[in-house]
PDB file of N, CA, C and O in Angstrom, chain B, residues numbered from 101:
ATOM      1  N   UNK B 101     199.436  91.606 314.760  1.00  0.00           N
ATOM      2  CA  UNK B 101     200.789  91.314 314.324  1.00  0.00           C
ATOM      3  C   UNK B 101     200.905  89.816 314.054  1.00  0.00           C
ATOM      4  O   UNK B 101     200.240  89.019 314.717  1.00  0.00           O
ATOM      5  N   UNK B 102     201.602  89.487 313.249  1.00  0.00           N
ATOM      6  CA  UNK B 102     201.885  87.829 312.374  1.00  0.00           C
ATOM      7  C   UNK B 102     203.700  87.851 312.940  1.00  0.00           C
ATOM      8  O   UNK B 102     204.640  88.638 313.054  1.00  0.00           O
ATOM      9  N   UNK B 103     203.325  86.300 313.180  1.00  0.00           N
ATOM     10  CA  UNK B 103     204.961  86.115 313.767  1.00  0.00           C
ATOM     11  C   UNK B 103     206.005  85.982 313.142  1.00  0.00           C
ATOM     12  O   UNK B 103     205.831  85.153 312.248  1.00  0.00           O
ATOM     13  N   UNK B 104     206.811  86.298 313.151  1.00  0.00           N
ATOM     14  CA  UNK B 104     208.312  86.813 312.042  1.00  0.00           C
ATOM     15  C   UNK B 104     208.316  85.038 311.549  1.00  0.00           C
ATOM     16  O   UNK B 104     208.373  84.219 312.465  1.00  0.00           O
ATOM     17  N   UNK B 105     208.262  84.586 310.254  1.00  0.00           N
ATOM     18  CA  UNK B 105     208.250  83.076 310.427  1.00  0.00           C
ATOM     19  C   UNK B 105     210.061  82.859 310.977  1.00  0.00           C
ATOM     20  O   UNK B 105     210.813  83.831 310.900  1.00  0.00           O
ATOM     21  N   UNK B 106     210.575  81.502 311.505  1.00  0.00           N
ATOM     22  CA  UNK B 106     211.534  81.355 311.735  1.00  0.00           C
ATOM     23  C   UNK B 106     212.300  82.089 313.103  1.00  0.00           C
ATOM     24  O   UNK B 106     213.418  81.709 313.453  1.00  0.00           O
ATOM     25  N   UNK B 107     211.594  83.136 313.798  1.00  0.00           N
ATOM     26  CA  UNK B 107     212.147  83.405 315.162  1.00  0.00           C
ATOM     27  C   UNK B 107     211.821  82.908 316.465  1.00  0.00           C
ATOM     28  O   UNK B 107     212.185  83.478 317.493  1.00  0.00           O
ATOM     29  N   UNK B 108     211.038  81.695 316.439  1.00  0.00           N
ATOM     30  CA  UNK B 108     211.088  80.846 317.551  1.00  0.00           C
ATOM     31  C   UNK B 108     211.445  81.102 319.121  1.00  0.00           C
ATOM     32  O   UNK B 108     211.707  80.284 320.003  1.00  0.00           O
ATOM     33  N   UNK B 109     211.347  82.813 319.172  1.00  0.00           N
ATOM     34  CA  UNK B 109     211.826  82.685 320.259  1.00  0.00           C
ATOM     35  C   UNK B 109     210.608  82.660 321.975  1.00  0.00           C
ATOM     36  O   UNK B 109     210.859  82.803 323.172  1.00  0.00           O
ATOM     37  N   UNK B 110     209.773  82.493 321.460  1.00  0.00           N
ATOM     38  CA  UNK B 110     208.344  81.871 322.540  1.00  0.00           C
ATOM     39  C   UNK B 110     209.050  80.498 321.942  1.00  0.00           C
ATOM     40  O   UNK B 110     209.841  81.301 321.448  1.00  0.00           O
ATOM     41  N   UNK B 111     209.431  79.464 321.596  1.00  0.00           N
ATOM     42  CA  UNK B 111     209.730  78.264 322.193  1.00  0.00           C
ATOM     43  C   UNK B 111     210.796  77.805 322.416  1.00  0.00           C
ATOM     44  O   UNK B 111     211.169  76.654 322.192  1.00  0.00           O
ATOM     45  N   UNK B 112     211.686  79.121 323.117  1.00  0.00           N
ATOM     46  CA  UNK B 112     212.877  79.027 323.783  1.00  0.00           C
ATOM     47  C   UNK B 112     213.070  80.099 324.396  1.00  0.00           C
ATOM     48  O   UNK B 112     214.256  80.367 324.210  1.00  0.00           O
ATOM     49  N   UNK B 113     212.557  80.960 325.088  1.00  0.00           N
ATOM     50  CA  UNK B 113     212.645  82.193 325.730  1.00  0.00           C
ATOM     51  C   UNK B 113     212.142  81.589 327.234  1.00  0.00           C
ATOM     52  O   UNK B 113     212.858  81.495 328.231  1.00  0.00           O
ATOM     53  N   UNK B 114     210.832  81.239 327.133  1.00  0.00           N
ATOM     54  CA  UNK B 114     209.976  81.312 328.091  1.00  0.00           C
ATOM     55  C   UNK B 114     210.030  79.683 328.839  1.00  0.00           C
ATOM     56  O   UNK B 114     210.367  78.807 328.043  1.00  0.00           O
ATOM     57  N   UNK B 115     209.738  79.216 330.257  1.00  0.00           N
ATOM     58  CA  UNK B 115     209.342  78.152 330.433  1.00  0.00           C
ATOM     59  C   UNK B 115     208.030  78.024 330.611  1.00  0.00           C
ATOM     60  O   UNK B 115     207.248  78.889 331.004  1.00  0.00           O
ATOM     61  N   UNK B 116     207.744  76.595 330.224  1.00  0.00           N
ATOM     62  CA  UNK B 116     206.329  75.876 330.060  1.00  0.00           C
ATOM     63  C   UNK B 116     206.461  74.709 330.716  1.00  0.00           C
ATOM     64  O   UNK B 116     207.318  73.866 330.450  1.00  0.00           O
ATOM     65  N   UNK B 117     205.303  74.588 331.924  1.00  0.00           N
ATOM     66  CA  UNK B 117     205.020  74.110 332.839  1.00  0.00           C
ATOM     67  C   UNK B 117     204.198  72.758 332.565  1.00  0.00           C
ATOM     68  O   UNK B 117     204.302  71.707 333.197  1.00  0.00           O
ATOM     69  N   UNK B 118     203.393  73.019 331.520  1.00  0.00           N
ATOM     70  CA  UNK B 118     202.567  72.200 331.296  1.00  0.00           C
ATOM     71  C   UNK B 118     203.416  71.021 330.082  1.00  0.00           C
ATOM     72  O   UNK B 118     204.435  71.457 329.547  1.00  0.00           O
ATOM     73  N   UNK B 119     202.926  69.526 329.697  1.00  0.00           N
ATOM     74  CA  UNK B 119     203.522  68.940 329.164  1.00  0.00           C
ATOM     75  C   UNK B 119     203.818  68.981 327.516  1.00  0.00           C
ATOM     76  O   UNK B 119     202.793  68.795 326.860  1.00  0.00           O
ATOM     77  N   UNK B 120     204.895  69.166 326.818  1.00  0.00           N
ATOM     78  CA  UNK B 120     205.218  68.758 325.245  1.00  0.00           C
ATOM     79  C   UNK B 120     205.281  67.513 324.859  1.00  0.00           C
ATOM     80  O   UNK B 120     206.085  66.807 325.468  1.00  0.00           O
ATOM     81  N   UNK B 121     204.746  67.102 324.132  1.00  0.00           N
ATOM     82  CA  UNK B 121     205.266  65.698 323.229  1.00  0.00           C
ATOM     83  C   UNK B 121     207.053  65.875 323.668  1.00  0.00           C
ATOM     84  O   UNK B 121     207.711  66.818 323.227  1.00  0.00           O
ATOM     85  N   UNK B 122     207.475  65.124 324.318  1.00  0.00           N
ATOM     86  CA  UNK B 122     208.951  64.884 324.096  1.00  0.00           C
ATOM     87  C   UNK B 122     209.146  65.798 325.222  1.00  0.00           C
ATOM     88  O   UNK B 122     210.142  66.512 325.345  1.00  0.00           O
ATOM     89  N   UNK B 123     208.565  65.771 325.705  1.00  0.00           N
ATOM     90  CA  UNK B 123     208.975  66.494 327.080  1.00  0.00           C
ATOM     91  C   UNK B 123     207.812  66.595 327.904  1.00  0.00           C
ATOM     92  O   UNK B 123     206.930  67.446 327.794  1.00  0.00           O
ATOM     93  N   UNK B 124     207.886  65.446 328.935  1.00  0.00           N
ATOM     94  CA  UNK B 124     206.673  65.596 329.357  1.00  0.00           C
ATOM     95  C   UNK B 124     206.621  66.307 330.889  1.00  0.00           C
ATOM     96  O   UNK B 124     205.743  66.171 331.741  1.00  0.00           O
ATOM     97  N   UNK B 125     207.880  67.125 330.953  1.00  0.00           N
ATOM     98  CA  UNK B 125     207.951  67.957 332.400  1.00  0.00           C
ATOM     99  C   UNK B 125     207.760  69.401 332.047  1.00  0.00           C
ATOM    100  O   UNK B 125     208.024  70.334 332.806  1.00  0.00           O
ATOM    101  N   UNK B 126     207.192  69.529 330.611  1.00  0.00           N
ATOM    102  CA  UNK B 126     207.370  70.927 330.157  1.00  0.00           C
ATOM    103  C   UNK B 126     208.807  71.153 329.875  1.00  0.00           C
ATOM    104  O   UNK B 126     209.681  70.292 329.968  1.00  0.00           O
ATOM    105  N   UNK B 127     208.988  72.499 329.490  1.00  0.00           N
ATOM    106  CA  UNK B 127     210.137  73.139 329.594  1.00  0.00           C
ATOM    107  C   UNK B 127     210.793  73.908 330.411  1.00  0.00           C
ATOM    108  O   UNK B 127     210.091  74.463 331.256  1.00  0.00           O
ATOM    109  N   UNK B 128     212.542  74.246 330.454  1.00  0.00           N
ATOM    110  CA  UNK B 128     212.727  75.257 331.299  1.00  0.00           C
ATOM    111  C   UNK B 128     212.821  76.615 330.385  1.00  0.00           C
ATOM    112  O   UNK B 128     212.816  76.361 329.181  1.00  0.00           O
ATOM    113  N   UNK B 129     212.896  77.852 330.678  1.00  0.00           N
ATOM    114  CA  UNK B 129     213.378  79.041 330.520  1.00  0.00           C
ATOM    115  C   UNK B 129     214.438  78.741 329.399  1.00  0.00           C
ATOM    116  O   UNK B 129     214.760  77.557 329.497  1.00  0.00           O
ATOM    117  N   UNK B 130     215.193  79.451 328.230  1.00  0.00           N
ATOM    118  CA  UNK B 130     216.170  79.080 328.048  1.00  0.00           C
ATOM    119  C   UNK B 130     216.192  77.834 326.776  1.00  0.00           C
ATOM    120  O   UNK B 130     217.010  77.938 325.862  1.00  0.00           O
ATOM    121  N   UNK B 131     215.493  76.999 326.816  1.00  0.00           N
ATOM    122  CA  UNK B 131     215.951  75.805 326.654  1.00  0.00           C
ATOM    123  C   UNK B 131     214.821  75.428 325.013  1.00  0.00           C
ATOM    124  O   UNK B 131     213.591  75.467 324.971  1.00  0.00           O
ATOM    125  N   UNK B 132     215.612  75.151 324.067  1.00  0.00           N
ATOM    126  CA  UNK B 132     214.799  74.924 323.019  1.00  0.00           C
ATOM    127  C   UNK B 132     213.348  73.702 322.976  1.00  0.00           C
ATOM    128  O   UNK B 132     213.486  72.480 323.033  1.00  0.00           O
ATOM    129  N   UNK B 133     212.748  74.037 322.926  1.00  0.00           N
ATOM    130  CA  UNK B 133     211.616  73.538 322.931  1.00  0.00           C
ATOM    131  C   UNK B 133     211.730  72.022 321.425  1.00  0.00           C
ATOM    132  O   UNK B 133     211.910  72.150 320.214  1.00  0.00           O
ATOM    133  N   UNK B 134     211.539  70.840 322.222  1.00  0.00           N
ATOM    134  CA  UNK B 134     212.436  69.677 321.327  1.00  0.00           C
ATOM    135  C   UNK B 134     211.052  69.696 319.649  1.00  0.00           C
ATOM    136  O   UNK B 134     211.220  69.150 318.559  1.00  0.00           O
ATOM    137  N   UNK B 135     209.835  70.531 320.127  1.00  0.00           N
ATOM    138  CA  UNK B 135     209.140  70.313 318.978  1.00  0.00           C
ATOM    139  C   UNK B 135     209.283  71.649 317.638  1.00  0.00           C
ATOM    140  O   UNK B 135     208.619  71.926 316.639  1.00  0.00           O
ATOM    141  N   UNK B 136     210.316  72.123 318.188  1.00  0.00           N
ATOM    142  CA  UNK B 136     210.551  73.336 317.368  1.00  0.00           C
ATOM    143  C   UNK B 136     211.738  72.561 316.156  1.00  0.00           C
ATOM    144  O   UNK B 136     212.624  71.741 316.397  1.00  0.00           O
ATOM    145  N   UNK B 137     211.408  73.078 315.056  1.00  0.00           N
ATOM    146  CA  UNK B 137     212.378  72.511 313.661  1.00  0.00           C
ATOM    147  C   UNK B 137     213.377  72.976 313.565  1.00  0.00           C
ATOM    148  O   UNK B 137     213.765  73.873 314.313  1.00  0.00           O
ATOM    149  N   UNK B 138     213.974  72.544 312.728  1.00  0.00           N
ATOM    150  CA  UNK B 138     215.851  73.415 312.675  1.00  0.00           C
ATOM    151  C   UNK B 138     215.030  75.026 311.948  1.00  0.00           C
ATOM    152  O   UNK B 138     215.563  76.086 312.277  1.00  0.00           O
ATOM    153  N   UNK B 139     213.981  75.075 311.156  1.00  0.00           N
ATOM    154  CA  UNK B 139     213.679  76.581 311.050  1.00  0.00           C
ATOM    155  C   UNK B 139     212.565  77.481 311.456  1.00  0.00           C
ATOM    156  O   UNK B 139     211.828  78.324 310.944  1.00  0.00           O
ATOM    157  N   UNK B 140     212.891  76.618 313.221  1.00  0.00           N
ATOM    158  CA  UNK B 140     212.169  77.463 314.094  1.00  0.00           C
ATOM    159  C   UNK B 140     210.690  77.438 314.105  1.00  0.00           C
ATOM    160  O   UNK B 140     209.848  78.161 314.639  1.00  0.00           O
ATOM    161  N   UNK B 141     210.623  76.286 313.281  1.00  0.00           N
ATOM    162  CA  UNK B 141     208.548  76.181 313.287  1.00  0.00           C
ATOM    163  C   UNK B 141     208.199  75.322 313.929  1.00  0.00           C
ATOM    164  O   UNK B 141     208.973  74.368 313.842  1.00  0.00           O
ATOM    165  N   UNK B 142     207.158  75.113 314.744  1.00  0.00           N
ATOM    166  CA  UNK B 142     206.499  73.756 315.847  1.00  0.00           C
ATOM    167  C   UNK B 142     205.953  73.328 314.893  1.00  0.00           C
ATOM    168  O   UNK B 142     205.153  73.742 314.055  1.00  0.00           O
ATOM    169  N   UNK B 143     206.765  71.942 315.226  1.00  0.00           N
ATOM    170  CA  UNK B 143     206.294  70.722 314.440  1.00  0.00           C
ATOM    171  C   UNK B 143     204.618  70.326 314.737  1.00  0.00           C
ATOM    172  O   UNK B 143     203.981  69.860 313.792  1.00  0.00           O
ATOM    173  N   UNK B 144     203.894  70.538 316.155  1.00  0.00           N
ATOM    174  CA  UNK B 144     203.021  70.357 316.465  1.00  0.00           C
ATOM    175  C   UNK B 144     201.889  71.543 316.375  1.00  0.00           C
ATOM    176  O   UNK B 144     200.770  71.246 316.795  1.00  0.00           O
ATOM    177  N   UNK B 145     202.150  73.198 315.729  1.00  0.00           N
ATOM    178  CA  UNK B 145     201.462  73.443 315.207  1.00  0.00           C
ATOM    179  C   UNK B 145     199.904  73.381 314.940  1.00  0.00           C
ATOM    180  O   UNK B 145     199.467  73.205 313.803  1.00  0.00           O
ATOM    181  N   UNK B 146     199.183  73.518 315.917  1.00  0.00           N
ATOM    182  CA  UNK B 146     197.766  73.394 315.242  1.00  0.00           C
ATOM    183  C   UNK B 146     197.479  71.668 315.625  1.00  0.00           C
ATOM    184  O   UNK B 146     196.685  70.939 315.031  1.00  0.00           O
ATOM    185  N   UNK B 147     198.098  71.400 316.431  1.00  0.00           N
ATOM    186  CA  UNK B 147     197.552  70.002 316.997  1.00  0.00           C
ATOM    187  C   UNK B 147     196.727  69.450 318.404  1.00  0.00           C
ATOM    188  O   UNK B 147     197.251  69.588 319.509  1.00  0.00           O
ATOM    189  N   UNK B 148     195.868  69.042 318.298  1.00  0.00           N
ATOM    190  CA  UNK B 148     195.631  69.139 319.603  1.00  0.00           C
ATOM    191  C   UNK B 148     196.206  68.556 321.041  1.00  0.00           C
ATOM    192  O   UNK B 148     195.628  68.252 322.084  1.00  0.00           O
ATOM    193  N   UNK B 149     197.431  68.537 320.688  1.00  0.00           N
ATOM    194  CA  UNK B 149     198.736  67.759 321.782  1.00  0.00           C
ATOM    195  C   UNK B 149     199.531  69.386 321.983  1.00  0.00           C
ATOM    196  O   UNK B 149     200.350  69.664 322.859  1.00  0.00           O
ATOM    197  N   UNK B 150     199.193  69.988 321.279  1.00  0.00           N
ATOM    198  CA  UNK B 150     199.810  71.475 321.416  1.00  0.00           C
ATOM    199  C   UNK B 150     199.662  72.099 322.862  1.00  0.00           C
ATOM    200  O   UNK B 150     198.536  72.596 322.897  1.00  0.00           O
ATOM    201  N   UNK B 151     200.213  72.264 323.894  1.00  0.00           N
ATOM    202  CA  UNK B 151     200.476  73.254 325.010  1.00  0.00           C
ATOM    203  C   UNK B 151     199.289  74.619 324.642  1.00  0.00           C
ATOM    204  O   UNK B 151     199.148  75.428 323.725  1.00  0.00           O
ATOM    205  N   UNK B 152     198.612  74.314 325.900  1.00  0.00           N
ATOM    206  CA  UNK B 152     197.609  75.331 326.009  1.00  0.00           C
ATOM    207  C   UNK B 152     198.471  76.988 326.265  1.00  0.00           C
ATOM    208  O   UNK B 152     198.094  78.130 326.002  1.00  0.00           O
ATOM    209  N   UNK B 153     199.545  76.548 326.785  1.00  0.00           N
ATOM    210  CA  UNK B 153     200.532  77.934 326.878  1.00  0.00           C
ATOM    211  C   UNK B 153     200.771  78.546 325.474  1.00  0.00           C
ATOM    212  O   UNK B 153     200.641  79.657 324.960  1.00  0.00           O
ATOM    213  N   UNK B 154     201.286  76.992 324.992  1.00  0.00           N
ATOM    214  CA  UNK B 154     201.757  77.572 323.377  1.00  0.00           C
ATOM    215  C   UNK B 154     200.219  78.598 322.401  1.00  0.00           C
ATOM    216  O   UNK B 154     200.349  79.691 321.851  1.00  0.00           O
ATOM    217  N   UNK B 155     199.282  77.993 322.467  1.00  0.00           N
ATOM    218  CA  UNK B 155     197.666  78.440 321.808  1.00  0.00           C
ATOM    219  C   UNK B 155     197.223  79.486 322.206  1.00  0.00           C
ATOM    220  O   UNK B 155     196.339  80.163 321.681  1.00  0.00           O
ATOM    221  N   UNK B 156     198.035  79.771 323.535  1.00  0.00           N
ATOM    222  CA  UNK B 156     197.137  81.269 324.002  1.00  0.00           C
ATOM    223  C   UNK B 156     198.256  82.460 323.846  1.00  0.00           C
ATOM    224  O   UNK B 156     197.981  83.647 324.023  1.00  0.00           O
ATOM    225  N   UNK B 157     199.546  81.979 323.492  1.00  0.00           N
ATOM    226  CA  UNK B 157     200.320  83.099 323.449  1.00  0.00           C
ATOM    227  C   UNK B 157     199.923  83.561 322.081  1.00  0.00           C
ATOM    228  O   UNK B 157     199.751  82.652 321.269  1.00  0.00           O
ATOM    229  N   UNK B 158     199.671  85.266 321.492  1.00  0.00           N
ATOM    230  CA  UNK B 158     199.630  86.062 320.617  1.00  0.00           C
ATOM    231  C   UNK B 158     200.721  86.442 320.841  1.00  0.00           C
ATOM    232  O   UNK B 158     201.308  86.502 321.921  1.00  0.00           O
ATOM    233  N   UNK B 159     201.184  86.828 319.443  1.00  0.00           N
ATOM    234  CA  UNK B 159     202.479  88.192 319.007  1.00  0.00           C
ATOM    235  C   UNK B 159     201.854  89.264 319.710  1.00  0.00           C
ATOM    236  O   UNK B 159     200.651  89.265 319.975  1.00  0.00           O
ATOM    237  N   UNK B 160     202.432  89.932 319.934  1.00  0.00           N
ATOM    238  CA  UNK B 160     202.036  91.448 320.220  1.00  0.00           C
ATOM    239  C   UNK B 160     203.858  92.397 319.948  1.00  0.00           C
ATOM    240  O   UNK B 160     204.849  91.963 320.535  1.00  0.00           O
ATOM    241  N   UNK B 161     203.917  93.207 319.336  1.00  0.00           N
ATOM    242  CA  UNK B 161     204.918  94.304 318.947  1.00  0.00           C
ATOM    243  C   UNK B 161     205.507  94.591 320.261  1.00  0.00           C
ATOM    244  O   UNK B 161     206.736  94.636 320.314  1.00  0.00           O
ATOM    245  N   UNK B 162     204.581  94.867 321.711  1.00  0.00           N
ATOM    246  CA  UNK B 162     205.826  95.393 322.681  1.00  0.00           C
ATOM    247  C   UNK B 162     205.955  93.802 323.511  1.00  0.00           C
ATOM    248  O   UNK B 162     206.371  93.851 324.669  1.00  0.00           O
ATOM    249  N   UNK B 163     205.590  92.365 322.904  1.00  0.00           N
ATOM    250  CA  UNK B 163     206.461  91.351 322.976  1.00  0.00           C
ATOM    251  C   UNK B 163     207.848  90.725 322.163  1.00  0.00           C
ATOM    252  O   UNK B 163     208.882  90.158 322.517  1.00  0.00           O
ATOM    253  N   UNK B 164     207.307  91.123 321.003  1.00  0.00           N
ATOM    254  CA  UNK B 164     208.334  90.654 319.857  1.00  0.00           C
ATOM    255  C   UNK B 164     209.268  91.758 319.277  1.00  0.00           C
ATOM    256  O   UNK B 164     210.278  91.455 318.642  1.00  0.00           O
ATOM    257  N   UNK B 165     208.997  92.713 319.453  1.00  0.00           N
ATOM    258  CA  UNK B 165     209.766  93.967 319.059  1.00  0.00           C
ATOM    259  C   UNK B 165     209.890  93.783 317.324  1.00  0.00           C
ATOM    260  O   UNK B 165     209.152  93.254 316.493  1.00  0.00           O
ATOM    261  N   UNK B 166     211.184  94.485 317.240  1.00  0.00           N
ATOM    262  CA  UNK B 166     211.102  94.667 315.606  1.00  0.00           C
ATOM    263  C   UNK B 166     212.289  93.689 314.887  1.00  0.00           C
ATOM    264  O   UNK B 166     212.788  93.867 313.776  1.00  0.00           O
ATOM    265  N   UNK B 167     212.564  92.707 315.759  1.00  0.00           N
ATOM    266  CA  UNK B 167     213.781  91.715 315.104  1.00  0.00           C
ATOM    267  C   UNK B 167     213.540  90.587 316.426  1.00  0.00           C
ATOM    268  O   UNK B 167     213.071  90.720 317.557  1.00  0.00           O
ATOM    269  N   UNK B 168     214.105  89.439 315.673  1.00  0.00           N
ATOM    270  CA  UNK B 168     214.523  88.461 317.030  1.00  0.00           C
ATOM    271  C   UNK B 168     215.356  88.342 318.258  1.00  0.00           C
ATOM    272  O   UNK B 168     215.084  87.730 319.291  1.00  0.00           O
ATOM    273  N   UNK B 169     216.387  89.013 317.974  1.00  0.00           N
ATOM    274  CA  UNK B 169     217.071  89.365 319.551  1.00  0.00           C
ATOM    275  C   UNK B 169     216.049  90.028 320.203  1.00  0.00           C
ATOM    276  O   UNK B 169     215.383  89.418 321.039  1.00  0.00           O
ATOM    277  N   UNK B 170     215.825  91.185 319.946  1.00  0.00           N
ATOM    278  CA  UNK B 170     214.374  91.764 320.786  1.00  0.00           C
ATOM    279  C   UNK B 170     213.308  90.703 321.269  1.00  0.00           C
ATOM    280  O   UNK B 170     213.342  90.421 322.467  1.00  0.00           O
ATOM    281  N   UNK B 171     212.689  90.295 320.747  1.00  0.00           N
ATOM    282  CA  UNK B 171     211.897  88.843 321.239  1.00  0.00           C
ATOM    283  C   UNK B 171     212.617  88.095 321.972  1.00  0.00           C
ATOM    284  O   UNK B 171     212.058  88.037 323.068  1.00  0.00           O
ATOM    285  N   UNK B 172     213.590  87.463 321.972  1.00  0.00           N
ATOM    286  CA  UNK B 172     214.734  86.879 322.949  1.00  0.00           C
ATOM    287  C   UNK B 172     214.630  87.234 324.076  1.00  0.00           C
ATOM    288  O   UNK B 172     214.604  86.458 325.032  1.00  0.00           O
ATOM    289  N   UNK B 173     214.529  88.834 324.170  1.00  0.00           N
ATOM    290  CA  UNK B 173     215.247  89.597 325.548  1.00  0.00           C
ATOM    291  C   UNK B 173     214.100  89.835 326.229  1.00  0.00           C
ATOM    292  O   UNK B 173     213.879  89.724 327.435  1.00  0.00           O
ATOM    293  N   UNK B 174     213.249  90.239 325.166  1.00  0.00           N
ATOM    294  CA  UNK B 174     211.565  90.920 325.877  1.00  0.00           C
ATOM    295  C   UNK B 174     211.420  89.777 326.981  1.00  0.00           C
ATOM    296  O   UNK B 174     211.584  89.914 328.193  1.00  0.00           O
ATOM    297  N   UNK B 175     210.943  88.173 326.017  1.00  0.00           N
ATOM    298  CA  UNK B 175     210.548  86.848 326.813  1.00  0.00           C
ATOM    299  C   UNK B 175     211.490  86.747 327.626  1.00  0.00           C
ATOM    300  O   UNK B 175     211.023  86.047 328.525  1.00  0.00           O
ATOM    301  N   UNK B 176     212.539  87.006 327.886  1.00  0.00           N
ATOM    302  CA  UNK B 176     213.524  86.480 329.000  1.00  0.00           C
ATOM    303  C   UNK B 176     213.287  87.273 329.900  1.00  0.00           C
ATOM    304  O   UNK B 176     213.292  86.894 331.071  1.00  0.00           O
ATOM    305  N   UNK B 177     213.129  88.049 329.690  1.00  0.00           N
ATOM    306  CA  UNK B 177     212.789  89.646 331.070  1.00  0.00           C
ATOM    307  C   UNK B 177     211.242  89.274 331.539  1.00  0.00           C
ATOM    308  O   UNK B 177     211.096  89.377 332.757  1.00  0.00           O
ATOM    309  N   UNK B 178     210.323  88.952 330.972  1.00  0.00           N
ATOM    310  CA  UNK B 178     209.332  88.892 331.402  1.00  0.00           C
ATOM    311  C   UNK B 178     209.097  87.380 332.120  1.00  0.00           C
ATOM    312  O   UNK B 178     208.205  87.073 332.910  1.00  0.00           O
ATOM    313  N   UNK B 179     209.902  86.757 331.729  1.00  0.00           N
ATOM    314  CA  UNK B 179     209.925  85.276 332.173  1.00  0.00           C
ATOM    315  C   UNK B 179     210.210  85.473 333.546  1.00  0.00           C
ATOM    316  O   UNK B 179     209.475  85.042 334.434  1.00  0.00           O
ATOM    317  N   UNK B 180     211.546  86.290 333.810  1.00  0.00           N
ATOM    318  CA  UNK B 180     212.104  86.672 334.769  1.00  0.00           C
ATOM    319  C   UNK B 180     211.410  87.234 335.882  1.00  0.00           C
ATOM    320  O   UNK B 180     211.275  86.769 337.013  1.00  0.00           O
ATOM    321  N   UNK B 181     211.091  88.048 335.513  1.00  0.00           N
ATOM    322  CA  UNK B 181     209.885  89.079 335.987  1.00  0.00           C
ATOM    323  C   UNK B 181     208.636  88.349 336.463  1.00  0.00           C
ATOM    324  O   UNK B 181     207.820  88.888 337.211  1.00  0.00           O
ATOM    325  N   UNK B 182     208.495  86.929 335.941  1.00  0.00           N
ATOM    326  CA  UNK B 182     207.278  86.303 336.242  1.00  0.00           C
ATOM    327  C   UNK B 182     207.147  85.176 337.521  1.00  0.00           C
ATOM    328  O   UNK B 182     206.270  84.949 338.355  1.00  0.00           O
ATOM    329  N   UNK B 183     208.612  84.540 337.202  1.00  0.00           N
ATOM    330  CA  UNK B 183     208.943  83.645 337.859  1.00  0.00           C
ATOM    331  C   UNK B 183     208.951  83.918 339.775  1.00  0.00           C
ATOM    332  O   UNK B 183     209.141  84.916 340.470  1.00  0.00           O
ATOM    333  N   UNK B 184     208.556  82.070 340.168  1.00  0.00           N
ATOM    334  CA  UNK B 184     208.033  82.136 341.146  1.00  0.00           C
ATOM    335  C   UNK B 184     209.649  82.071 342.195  1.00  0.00           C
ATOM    336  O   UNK B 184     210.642  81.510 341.734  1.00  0.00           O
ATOM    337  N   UNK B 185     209.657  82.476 343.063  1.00  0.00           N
ATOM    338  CA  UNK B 185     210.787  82.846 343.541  1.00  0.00           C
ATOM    339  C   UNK B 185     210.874  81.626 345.229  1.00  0.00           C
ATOM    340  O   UNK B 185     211.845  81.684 345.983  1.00  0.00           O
TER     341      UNK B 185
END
């Protein structure tokens, strides 16, 4: 599966622990990821400053579902579901 271009929602669904350009505490859950564009594409892309989180996540269909709210909800539930308590 190829990622819907423009639904961004792995760099605002999920938190990332490890450091972003422009954020060097990672991210939280929730929270737009500052290297994502107004149309939802990482500016950093294919760089090697890129988040090893960001490089290893694949699309997969029962992550992203069949629209972007679905992707929204999937990553938020599983975020949820993941998180250290």
């Amino acid at each position: 599966m190829d990622c819907r271009v423009g639904c961004g929602a792995c760099c605002i669904a999920p938190s990332i622990s490890s450091p972003i350009p422009g954020m060097a505490d990672g991210k939280p859950a929730g929270v737009r990821c500052v290297q994502l564009d107004d149309n939802n594409l990482c500016r950093i892309f294919g760089q090697p400053e890129r988040p090893k989180a960001c490089l290893a996540f694949q699309p997969a269909r029962w992550i992203c579902g069949d629209c972007n709210p679905q992707a929204f909800e999937r990553i938020a539930l599983l975020e949820r579901d993941t998180a250290e308590t």
